[in-house]
C-alpha positions in Angstrom: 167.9 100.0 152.0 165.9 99.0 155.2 162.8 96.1 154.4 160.7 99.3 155.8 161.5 101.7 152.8 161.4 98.8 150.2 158.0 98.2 151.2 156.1 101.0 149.8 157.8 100.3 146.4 157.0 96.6 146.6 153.4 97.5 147.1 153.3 99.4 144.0 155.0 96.9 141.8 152.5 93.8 143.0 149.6 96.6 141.7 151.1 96.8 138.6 151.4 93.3 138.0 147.9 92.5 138.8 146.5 95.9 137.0 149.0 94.1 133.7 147.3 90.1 134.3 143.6 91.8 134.2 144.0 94.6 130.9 146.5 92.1 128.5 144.1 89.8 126.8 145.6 86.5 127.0 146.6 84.6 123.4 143.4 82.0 122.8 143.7 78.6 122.1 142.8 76.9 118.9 139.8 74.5 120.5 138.8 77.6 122.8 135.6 79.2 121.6 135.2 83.2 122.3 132.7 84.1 125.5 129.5 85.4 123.9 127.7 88.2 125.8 124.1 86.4 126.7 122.6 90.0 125.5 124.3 89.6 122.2 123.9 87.4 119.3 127.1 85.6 118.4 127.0 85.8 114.6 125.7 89.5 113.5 122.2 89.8 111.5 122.3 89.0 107.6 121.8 91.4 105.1 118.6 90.7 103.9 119.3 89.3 99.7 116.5 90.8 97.8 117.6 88.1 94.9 117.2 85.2 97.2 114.3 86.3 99.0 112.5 87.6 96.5 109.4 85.2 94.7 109.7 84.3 91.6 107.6 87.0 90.4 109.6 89.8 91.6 112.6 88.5 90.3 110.9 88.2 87.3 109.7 91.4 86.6 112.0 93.8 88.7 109.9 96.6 89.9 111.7 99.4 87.7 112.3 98.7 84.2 113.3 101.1 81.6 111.4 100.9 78.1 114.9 100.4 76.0 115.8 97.1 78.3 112.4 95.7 76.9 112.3 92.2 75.2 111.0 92.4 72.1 107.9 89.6 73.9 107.3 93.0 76.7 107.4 95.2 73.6 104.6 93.6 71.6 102.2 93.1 75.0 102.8 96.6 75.9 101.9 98.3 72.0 98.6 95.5 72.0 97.5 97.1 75.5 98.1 100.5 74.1 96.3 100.3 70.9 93.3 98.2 72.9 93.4 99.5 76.6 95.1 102.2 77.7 94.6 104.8 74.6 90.6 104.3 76.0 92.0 105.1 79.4 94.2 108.1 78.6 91.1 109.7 76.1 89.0 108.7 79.3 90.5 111.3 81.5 90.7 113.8 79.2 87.7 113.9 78.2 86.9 113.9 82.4 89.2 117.5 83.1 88.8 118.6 79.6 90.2 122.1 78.8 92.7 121.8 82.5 94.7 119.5 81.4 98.2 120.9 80.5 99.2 118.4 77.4 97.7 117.3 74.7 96.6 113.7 75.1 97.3 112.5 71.5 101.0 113.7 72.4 100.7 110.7 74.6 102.2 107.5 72.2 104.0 104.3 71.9 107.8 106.6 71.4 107.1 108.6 74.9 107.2 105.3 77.0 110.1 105.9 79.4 110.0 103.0 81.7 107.5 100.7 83.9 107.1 100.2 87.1 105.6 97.2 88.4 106.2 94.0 90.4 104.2 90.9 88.1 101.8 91.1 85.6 99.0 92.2 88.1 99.9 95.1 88.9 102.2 98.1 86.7 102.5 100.9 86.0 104.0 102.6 82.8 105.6 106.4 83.3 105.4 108.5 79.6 107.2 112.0 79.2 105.5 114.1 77.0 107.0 117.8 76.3 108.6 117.8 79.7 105.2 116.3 81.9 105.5 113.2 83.1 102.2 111.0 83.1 101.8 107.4 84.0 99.0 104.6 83.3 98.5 102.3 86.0 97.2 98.6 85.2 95.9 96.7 87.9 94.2 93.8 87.5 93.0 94.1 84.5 91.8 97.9 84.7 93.7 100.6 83.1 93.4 104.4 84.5 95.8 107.4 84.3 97.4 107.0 88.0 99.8 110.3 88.0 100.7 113.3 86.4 103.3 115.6 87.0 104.1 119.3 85.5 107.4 120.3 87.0 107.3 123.7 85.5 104.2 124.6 88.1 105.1 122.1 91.2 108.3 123.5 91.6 107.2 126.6 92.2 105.4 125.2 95.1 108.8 124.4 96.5 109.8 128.1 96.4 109.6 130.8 99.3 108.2 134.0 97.6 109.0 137.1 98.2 105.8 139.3 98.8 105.5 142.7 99.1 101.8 141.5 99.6 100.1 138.4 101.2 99.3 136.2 99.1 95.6 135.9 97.8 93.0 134.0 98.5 91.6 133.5 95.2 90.8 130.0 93.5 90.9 128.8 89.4 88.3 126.4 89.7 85.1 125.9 91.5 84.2 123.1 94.4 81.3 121.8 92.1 83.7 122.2 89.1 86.2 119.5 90.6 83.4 117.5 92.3 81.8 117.1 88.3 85.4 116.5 86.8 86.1 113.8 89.8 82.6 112.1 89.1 83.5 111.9 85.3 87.1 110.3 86.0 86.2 107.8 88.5 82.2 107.4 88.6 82.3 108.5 92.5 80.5 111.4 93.9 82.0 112.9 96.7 80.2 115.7 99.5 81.6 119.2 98.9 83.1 118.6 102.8 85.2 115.6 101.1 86.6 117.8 99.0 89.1 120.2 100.7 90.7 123.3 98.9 93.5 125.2 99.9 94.7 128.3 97.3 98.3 127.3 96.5 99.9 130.6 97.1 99.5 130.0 101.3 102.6 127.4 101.1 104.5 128.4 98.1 105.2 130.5 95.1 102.5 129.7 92.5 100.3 132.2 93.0 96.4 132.0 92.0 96.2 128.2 91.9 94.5 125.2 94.0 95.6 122.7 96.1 92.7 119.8 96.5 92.7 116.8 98.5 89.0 114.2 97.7 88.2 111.8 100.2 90.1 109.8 103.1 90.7 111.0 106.3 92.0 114.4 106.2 95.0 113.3 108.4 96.5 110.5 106.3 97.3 111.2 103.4 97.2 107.4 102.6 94.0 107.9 102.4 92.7 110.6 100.1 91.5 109.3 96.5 92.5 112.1 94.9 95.2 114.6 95.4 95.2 117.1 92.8 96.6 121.3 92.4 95.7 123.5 89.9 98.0 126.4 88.5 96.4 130.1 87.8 95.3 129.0 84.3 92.8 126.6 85.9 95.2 123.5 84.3 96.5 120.5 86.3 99.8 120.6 88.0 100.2 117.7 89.7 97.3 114.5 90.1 97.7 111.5 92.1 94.6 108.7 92.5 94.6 106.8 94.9 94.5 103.1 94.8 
């Protein structure tokens, strides 16, 4: 074959040759370090180690702790602040919403303790289940209040898309001045009847005839409001949530 056919075909194999010396990655030696990208960090970023960088407190007192992993030194604090503390607190409230609140507040004991939530001794909170509601008392920093309740057997309605043959009514269980009074008693604030915004609970749900009330705060965050509360039909608490 004539050097002016072979040429075409020795073109073609020099290309391969170089296109093979740029893809291959050559083997590296043992002293060689790898070429870091200047964009890139060289070692990745750690998983942060909640156990390491946790304080002392923290790791102390984990922030969930269920009332059967108790020692029997957290068992004895926790019955002296119920019999001195937080008994006051729970008959407290009560007393505040009287006849709309959906258990009955003696039902609330020692037995009914399901865990505590909390990250030191300044600041927890300890979740009760009584006849299917769950309650909590918070205790921060010395104070003790009823923080949350919780009756899934009326919010979980709230998560359901009726099916109306009818729009839903406008109509309200309780009264603004009836919640602004029951407020006043539970916390000692008094709040404007514009702080306190109502909403009947059967515009964004399925339970019918109820409230939903947000007190206080700016009426775009959430973060904010001091109390956040709804009402079923029977003029009874659903769901309450005070703010810190």
């Amino acid at each position: 074959m004539s050097a002016k056919r072979l040429a075409p075909f020795i073109a073609a194999l020099f290309l391969l040759v170089c296109l093979l010396f740029v893809l291959v990655p050559r083997p590296q030696k043992k002293d060689e370090k790898p070429k870091v990208n200047q964009n890139e960090s060289a070692v990745p970023a750690p998983i942060l180690n909640l156990t390491v960088s946790n304080p002392p407190s923290l790791r102390k007192f984990p922030i969930r702790k269920r009332a059967s992993e108790f020692t029997a030194e957290e068992k004895s604090e926790f019955s002296d602040n119920f019999q001195k503390r937080y008994k006051t607190a729970i008959q407290s409230w009560a007393k505040a919403y009287g006849p709309h609140i959906p258990l009955d507040p003696d039902g609330i004991t020692l037995e009914k303790l399901v865990e505590r939530v909390g990250a030191d001794s300044s600041f927890n909170e300890y979740v009760f289940v009584v006849d299917g509601i769950t309650i909590s008392i918070r205790d921060s920093k010395g104070i003790a209040q009823v923080a949350y309740l919780n009756d899934p057997t009326q919010t979980q309605k709230m998560q359901v898309i009726p099916r109306r043959a009818m729009p839903p009514g406008s109509e309200m269980p309780l009264q603004r001045q009836e919640i602004s009074d029951m407020v006043l008693a539970d916390g000692g604030s008094q709040f404007t009847p514009d702080q306190i915004r109502m909403t009947p609970s059967g515009f964004s749900g399925g339970l019918d005839g109820g409230a939903i009330v947000h007190i206080g705060g700016d009426p775009r965050n959430g973060a904010t409001w001091k109390y956040d509360l709804v009402f079923g039909a029977d003029g009874k608490l659903a769901y309450y949530l005070r703010g810190m």
